[in-house]
N, C-alpha and C positions, 0 to 999 in steps of 0.2 A: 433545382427547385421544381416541385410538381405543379402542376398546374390542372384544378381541375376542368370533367366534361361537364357539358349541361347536365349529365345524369348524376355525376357526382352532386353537384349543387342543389339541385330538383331532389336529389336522395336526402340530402342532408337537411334541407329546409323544411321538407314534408315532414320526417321521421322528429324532428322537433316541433313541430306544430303538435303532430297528434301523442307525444310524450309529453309534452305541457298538459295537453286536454287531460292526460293517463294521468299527471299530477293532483289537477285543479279536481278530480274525481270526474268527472263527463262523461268520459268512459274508460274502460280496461282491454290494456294491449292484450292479446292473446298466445300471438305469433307475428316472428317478423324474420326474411329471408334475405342473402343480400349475396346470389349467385355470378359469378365472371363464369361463362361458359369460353374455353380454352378450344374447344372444339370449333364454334362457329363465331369467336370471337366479339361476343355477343353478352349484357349486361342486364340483370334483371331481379330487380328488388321490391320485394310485398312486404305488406307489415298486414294485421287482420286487428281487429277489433271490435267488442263489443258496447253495449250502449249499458248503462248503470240500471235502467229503468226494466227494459226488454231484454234479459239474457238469453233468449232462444235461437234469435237471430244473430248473424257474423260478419260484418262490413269486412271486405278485403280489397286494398287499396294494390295496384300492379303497377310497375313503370318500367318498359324497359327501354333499352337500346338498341338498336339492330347493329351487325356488325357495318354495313354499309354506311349506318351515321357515326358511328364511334369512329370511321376509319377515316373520315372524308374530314369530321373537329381536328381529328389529330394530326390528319396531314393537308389541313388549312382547305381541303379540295369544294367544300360543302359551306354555303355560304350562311344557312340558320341550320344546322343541326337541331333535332328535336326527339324526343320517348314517345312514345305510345304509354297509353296511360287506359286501362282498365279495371273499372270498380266492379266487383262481385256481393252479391250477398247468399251466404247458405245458412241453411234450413233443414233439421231433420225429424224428422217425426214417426209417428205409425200412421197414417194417413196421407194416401196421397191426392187429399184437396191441398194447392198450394194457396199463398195470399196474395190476393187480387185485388186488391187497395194496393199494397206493396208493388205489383207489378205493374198497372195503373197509374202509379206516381211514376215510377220510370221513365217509361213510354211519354207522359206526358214534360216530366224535364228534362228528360233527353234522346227522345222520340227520335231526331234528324241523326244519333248516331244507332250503332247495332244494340239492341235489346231486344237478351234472346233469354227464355226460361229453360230450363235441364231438368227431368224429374227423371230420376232414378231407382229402382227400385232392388234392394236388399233382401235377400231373403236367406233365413241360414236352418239350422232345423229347428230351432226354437224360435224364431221372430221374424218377422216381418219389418223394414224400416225403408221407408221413403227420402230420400234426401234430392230439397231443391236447391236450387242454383240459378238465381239473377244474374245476369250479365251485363256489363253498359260496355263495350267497344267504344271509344271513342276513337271519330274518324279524322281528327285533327290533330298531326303533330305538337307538341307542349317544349317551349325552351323559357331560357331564363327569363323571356318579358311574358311569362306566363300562369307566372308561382299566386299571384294573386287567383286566379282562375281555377287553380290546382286546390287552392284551400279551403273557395266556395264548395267544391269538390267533396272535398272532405265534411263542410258545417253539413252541408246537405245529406249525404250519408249518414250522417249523428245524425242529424231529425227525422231519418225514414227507419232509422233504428228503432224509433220510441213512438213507431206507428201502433195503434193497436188494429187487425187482421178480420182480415174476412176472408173464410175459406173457400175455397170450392173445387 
């Protein structure tokens, strides 16, 4: 019988959470990825989504494994195995003021981990496009007494979906 890891469980409870919201109409799944890397033995599943109100913006929810935790759950060596868990939000526009209310709430709820902005710039012969990229690194391991935590996680990214922007 199998038995799963934190990440299986942490996958499966997330990925229902925010497919309920996809139900209840809250918002709409967009993409969702659910990688086993063979090579570094390593686990890593996104789902992205957007908000019903603000379609511009794209919540992306990360969670992975490292092989070092995956290896230590399964052969009992690691006493809390834990993911890493990174929310993203992008943004593409012809302008590159990004939104600084958007990034400002970040910093402000979750300032004590990495939040980093990406501005990118596209240029082809006909256009010009900017594409941003919010980052939140969270600098704390996540395991199963954590899924509570994981899903403020998520309400909180729906309400910064439906922020309205101020550019600059």
């Amino acid at each position: 019988m199998f038995d799963p890891t934190v990440f299986d469980n942490l996958k499966v409870v997330i990925e229902g959470y925010i497919y309920d919201m996809d139900m209840d109409h809250q918002i709409s799944v967009t993409d969702r990825s659910d990688i086993i890397d063979l090579a570094s033995m390593s686990r890593r599943y996104s789902i992205s989504y957007k908000g019903i109100k603000n379609k511009r913006k794209t919540a992306k929810l990360q969670i992975e494994m490292s092989h070092h935790e995956l290896s230590g759950e399964l052969l009992q060596t690691k006493r809390k195995p834990g993911c890493i868990v990174t929310l993203i939000f992008l943004e593409s526009q012809d302008s590159k003021e990004y939104d600084e209310i958007l990034y400002k709430k970040l910093k402000k709820s979750w300032g004590h981990h990495f939040v980093t902005l990406f501005l990118t710039k596209e240029l082809t012969m006909t256009s010009c496009n900017y594409h941003h990229k919010y980052m939140v690194e969270f600098q704390t391991s996540f395991g199963e007494d954590d899924l509570e935590e994981l899903q403020k996680i998520v309400d909180h990214s729906i309400e910064l979906l439906g922020l309205p922007s101020k550019k600059y």
